[in-house]
N, C-alpha and C positions, 0 to 999 in steps of 0.2 A: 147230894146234888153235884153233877158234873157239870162245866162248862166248856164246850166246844167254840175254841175262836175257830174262824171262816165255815158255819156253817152250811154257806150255802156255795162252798166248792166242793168234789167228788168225793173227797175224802171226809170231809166233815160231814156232809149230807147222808153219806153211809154210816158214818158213824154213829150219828142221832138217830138213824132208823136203826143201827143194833142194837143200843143204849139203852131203845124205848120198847123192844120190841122184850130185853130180859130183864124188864122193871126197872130200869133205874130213873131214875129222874134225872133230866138236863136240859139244858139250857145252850139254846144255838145263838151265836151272834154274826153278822158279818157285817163286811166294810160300807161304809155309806158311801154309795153312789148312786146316779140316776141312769147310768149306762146299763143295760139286762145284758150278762152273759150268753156268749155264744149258745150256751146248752139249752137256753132259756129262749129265746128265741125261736123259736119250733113250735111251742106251744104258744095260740093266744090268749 
């Protein structure tokens, strides 16, 4: 099992999609906040 801290910035996010994509298993965390990043934002 891997764990990715800031999964849900550019680099972790891709990460976990490679991770997952050649079988490995892991585990994404990111920072609590209630603010949605800019990239995020775009989509409702």
């Amino acid at each position: 099992m891997i764990l990715v801290v800031g999964g849900m910035g550019f680099l972790g996010c891709n990460l976990g999609r490679y991770l997952a994509e050649i079988g490995q298993t892991c585990v994404l965390t990111r920072h609590r906040t209630s603010r949605i990043p800019g990239f995020l934002e775009l989509y409702p």
